[in-house]
C-alpha atoms as one frame of an Amber mdcrd trajectory, in Angstrom:
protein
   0.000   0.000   0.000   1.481   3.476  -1.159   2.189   5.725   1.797   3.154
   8.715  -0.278   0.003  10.498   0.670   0.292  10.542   4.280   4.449  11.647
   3.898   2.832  14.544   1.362   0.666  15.602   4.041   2.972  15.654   6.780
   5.524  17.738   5.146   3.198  20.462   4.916   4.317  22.957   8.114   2.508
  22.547  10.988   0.856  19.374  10.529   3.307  17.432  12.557   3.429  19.095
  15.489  -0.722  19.777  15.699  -1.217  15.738  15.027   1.044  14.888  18.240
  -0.560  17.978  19.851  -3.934  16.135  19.435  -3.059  12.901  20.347  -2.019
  14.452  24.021  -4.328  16.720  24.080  -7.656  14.143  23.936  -5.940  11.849
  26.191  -7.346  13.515  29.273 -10.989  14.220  27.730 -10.920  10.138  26.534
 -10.533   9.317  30.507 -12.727  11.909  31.463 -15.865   9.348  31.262 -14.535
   6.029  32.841 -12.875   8.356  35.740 -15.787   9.798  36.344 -17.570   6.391
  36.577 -15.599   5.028  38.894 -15.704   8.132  41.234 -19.175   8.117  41.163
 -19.334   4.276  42.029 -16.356   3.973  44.519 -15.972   7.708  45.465 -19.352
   8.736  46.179 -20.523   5.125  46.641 -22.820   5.454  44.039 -24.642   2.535
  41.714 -23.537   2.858  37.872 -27.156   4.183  37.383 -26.020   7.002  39.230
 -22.934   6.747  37.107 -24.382   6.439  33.829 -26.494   9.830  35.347 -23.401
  11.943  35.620 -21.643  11.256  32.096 -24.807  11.579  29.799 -25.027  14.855
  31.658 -21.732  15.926  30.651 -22.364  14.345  27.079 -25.703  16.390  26.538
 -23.547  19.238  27.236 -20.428  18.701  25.190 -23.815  18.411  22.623 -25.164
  21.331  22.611 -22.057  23.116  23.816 -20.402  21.678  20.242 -21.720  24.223
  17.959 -21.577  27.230  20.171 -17.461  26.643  20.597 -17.033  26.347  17.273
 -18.589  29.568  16.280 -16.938  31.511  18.802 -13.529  29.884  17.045 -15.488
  31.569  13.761 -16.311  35.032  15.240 -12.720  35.210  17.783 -10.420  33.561
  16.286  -8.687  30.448  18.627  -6.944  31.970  21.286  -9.816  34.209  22.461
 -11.979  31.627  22.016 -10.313  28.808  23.535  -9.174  30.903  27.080 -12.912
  30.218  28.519 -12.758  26.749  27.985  -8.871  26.396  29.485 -10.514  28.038
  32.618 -13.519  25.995  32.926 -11.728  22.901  32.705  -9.638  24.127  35.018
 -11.985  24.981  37.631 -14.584  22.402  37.360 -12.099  19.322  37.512 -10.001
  20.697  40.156 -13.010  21.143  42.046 -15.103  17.505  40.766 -13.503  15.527
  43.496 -14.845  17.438  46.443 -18.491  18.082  45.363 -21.130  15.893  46.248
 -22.870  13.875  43.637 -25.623  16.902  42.957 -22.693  19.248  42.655 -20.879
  16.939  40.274 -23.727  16.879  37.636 -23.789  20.628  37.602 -19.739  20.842
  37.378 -19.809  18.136  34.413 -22.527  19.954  32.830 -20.741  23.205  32.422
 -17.483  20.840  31.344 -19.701  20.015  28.615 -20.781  23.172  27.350 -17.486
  25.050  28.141 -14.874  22.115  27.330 -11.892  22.344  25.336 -12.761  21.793
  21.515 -10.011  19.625  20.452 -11.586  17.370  17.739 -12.874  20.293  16.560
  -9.973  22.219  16.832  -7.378  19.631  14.743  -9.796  18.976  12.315 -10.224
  22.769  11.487  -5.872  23.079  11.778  -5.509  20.411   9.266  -8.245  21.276
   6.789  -6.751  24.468   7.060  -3.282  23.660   6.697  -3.758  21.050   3.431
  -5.260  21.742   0.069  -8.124  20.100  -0.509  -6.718  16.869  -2.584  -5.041
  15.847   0.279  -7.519  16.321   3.235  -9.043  12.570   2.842  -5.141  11.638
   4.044  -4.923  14.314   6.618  -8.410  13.340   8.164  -7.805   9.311   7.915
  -4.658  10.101   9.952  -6.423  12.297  12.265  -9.086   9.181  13.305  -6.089
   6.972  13.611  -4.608   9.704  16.133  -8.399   9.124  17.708  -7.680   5.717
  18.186  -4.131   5.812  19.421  -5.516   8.664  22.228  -8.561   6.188  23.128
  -6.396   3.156  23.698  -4.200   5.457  26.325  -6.698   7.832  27.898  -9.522
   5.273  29.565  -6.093   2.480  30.069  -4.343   5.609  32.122  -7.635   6.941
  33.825  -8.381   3.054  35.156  -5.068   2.251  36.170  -5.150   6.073  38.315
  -8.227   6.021  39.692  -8.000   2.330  41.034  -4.470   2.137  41.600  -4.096
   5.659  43.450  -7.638   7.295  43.811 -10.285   9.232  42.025  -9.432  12.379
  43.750  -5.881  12.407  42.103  -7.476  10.758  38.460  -9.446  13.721  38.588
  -6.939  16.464  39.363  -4.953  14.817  36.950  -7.476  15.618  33.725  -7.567
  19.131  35.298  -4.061  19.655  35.186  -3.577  17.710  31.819  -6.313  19.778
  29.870  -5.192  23.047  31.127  -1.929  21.648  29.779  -3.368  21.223  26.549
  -5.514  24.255  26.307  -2.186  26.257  26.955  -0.327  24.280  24.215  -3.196
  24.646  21.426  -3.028  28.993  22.464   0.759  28.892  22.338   0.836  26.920
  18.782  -2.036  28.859  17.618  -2.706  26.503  14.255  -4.637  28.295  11.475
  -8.239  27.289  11.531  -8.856  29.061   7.805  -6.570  28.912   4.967  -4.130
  31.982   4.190  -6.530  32.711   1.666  -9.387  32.084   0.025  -9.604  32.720
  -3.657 -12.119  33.441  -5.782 -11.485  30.773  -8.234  -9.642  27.621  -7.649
  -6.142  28.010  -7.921  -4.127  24.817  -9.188  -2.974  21.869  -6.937   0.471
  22.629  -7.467   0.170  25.800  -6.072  -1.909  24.931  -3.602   0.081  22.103
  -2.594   2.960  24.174  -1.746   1.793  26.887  -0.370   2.903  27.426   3.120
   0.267  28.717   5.890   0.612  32.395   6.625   0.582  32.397   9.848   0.220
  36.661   9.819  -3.522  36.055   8.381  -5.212  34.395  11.164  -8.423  34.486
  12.038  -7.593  37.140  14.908  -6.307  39.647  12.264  -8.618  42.799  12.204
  -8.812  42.433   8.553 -10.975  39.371   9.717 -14.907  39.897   8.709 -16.955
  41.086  11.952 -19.039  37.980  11.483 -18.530  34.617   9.916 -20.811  33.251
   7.406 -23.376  30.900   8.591 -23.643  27.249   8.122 -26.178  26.714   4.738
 -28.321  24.086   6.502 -29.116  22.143   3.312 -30.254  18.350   2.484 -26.965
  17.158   1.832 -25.414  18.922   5.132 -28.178  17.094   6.825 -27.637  13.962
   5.029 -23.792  13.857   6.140 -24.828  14.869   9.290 -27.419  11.681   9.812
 -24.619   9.392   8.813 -22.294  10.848  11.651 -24.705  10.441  14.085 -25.959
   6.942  12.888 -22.794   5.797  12.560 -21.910   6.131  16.360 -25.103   4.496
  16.681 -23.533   1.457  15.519 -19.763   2.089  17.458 -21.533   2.543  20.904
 -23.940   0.309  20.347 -20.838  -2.250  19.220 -18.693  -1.422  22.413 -22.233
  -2.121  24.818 -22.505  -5.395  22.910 -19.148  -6.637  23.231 -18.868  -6.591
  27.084 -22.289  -8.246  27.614 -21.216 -10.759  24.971 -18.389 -11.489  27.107
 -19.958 -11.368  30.014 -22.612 -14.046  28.474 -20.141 -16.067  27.628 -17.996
 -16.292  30.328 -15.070 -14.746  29.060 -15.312 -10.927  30.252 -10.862 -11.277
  30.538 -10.953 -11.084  26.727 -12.897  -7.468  26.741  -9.271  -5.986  26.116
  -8.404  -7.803  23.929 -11.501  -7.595  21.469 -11.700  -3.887  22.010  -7.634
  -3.448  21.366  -8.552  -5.713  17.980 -11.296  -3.858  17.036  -9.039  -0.713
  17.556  -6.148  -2.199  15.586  -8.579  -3.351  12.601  -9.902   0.897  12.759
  -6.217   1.785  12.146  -5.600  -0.098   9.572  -9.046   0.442   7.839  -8.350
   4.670   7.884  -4.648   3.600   7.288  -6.063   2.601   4.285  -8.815   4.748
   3.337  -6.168   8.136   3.658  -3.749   6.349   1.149  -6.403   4.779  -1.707
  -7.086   7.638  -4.443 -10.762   7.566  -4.523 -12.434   7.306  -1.041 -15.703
   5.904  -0.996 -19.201   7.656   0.041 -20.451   8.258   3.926 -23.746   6.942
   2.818 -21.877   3.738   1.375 -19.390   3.367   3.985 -22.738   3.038   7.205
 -24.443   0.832   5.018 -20.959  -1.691   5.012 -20.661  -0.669   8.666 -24.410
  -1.619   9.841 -24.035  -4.913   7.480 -20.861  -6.228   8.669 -22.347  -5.111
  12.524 -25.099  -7.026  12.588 -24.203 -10.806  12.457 -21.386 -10.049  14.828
 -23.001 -11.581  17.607 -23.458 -14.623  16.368 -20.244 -15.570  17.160 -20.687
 -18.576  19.394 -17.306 -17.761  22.094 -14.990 -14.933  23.410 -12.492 -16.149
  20.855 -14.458 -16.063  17.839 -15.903 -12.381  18.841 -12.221 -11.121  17.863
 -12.388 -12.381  14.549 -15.863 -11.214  13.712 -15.382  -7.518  15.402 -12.532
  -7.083  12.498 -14.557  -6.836   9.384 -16.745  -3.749  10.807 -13.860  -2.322
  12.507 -12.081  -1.967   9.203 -14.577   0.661   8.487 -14.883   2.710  11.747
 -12.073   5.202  11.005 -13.411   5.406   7.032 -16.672   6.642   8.022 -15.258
   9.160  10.364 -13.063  10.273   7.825 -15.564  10.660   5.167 -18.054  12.659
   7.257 -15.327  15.127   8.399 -13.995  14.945   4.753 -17.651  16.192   3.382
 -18.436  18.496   5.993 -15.359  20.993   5.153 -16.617  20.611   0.925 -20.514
  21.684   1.638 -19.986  24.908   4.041 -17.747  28.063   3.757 -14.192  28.327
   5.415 -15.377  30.973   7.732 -18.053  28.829   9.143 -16.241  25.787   9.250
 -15.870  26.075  13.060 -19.739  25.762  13.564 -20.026  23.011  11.179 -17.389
  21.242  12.496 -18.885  22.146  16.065 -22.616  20.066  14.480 -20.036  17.295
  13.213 -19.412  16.889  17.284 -23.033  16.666  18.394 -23.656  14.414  15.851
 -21.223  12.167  16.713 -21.841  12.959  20.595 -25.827  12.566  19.748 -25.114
   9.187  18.822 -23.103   7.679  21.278 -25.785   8.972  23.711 -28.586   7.145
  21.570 -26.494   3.788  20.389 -25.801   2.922  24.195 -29.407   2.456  25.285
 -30.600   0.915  22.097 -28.318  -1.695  22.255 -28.980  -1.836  26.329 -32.615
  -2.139  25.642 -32.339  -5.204  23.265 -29.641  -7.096  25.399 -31.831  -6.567
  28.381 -34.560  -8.722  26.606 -33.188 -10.679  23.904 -29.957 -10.952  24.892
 -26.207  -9.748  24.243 -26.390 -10.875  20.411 -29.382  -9.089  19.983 -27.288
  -5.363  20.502 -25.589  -6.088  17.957 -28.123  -6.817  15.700 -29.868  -3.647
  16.172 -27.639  -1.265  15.860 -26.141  -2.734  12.906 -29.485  -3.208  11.595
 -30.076   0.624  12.480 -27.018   1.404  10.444 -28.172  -0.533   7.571 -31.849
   1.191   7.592 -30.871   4.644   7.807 -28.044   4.241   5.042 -30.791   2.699
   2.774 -33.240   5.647   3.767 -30.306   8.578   2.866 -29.921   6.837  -0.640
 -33.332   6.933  -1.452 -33.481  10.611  -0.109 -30.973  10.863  -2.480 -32.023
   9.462  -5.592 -35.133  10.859  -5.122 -33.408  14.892  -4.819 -31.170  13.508
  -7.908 -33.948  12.808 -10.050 -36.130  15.555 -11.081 -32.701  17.723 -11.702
 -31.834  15.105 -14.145 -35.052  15.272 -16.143 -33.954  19.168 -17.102 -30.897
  20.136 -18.469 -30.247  23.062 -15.787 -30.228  20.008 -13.123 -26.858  18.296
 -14.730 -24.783  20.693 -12.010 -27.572  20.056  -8.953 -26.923  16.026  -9.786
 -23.358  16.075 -10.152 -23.128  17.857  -6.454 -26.321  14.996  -4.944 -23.318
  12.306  -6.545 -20.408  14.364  -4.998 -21.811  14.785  -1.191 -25.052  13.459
  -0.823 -23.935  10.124  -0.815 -21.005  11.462   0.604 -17.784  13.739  -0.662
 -16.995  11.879  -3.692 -14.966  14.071  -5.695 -15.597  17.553  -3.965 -15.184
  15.870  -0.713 -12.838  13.760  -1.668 -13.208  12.387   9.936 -14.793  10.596
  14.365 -16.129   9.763  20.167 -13.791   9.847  19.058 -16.455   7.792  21.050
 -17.372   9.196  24.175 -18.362   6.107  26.919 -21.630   5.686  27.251 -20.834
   5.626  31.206 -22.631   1.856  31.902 -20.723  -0.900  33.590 -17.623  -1.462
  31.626 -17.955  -0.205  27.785 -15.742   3.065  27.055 -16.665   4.393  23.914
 -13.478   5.173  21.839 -14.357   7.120  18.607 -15.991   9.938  19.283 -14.950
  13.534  20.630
């Protein structure tokens, strides 16, 4: 497999140093959820009810908080935007292991609607700092970055809070993410191109065209206001396929523990999770170096259809082979949503969009747990499976038909050819024009830790 793409895009400037940046920087927010499930439960002596209570609060916040960050990375450019967050985290983790449990849900509340917007953050840095041609590499190594920060952020966060204590787990993230917030002001990455021409200038030139660094988004030559995000079917399209697709991850990671646990085997939970992992590197390893990436539309539908029969695997041992066909396309379909989501809105409100991109995902996580909860409870563990993958499969099916049907009265008149091309191009999802996850988030239940999914 050619690498050439990935050593293209990181000899552009900057792109090295805000990839490591991101892998330490998400390492504290990926342990943020199983610390704070283990306080609750050990700390506070708590039941994981009580648990589960506490991190959908902060997720419904990091939800709706999402959008709002990245539009005040629009309107302020990063370093006035991100100096909030830096002192929220700051104060409400330094603070989370001394507040009783009522106090905790408000703290992780405001963590979610004032947290540090990393995902967002490198994803706006690197489709920033690339041309276009090269952003389906630069993305695909950005979800593998997600993966390598999800297999050390819960690992660390467990082996703290049980090991040590919650209290110091928890002043740990606070320190950590200050950490981080302070890094991402001092290396200040671009989060818009140097510029933004009228016409398309040619790959060459684009390709080696180093970011100015001078025409930030802080400059006062900046517009007052960014542009707003043109809330169109396709947006919403690409948007539905983020969310459904951590449908199907959360759903997966639920599944996989009760599996075990049904089975008798609940030692091999690392090591089907650190497959499943290792099968979502190599997929996106992939995906970033092939030439033509396929749709987001295309990619759920494999995802749901190679989700679904995974519980039918009849032992612990056979669950890590079957969790390696649909882990081959987790970090694809991350990629490809982030991929379209920078080719349907305008630089200067790529911040917001981005910002939706996160609730999406975040939306999902918080919907895919309970499904597959709900059908485990009273089927039984192959049953989650099943229905999220069949979920997947359903709602992939329903965007192509919302699809074809937009695509074919345009191509009944010849002033539709253009209106088709762009249905082919993003509606199914950033072929061509478009051509990243949670990221899970855990779902904060017994066990599962979601891991691709800001």
């Amino acid at each position: 497999m050619p690498l050439t793409p990935y050593r293209r895009v990181l000899a552009v400037p900057g792109v090295r140093s805000l990839t490591l940046l991101g892998v330490l920087a998400r390492v504290p927010h990926t342990a943020m959820s199983v610390v704070l499930t283990v306080h609750v439960v050990q700390g506070l002596h708590r039941g994981y009810a009580a648990a589960g209570l506490v991190v959908s609060v902060m997720t419904v916040g990091s939800a709706l908080g999402s959008p709002w960050r990245g539009r005040m990375v629009d309107r302020l450019g990063l370093r006035r935007a991100l100096l909030p967050s830096v002192v929220a985290e700051g104060a409400v983790w330094s603070a989370s292991p001394f507040l009783p449990f009522e106090g905790l849900l408000v703290a992780v509340l405001v963590a979610g609607l004032l947290g540090l917007p990393v995902f967002t953050v490198t994803r706006l840095g690197l489709a920033a700092l690339v041309p276009e041609v090269q952003r389906r590499a630069a993305f695909a190594l950005d979800s593998m970055a997600v993966e390598v920060s999800f297999m050390a952020g819960p690992a660390l966060g467990v082996v703290v809070a049980t090991s040590v204590s919650t209290h110091v787990a928890l002043l740990g993230i606070a320190v950590t993410s200050v950490l981080a917030g302070i890094a991402l002001m001092v290396q200040d990455p671009p989060v818009r191109a140097p510029q933004e021409p009228a016409v398309a200038a040619p790959l060459e030139h684009a390709a080696s065209a180093a970011p100015d660094r001078t025409a930030g988004p802080a400059r006062p030559a900046r517009p007052a206001r960014p542009a707003k995000v043109p809330v169109t079917p396709r947006l919403l399209v690409v948007l539905a396929v983020t969310a459904a697709s951590t449908v199907v991850l959360a759903g997966t990671d639920v599944s996989i523990v009760a599996s075990l646990r049904e089975s008798h085997q609940p030692g091999l939970t690392g090591l089907v999770t650190a497959v499943w992992a290792l099968a979502s590197l190599v997929g996106g390893l992939v995906y970033g170096a092939v030439p033509r990436g396929g749709t987001p539309l295309v990619l759920l539908l494999g995802l749901g259809a190679l989700t679904a029969p995974v519980g039918l695997a009849p032992d612990g041992w056979w669950l890590v082979l079957t969790v390696v066909p649909a882990g081959l396309l987790c970090a694809p379909v991350m990629t490809a949503t982030s991929e379209a989501i920078t080719a349907l809105v305008p630089e200067r409100a790529r911040g917001e969009a981005m910002g939706w991109h996160g609730s999406a995902l975040t939306t999902g996580v918080a919907l895919g747990a309970p499904l597959a909860g709900v059908a485990i409870d009273r089927t039984g563990a192959w049953a989650g499976f099943g229905v999220v993958g069949v979920a997947g499969v359903l709602l992939a099916l329903l965007g192509l038909l919302v699809v074809r049907i937009r695509r074919g009265p345009a191509a009944a008149t010849g002033a539709g050819v253009e209106a088709v091309d762009e249905a082919e191009q993003v509606g199914v999802g950033a072929v061509g024009a478009a051509a990243e996850a949670v990221e899970r988030v855990a779902p904060g239940a017994p066990g599962p830790v979601s891991s691709r999914t800001p």
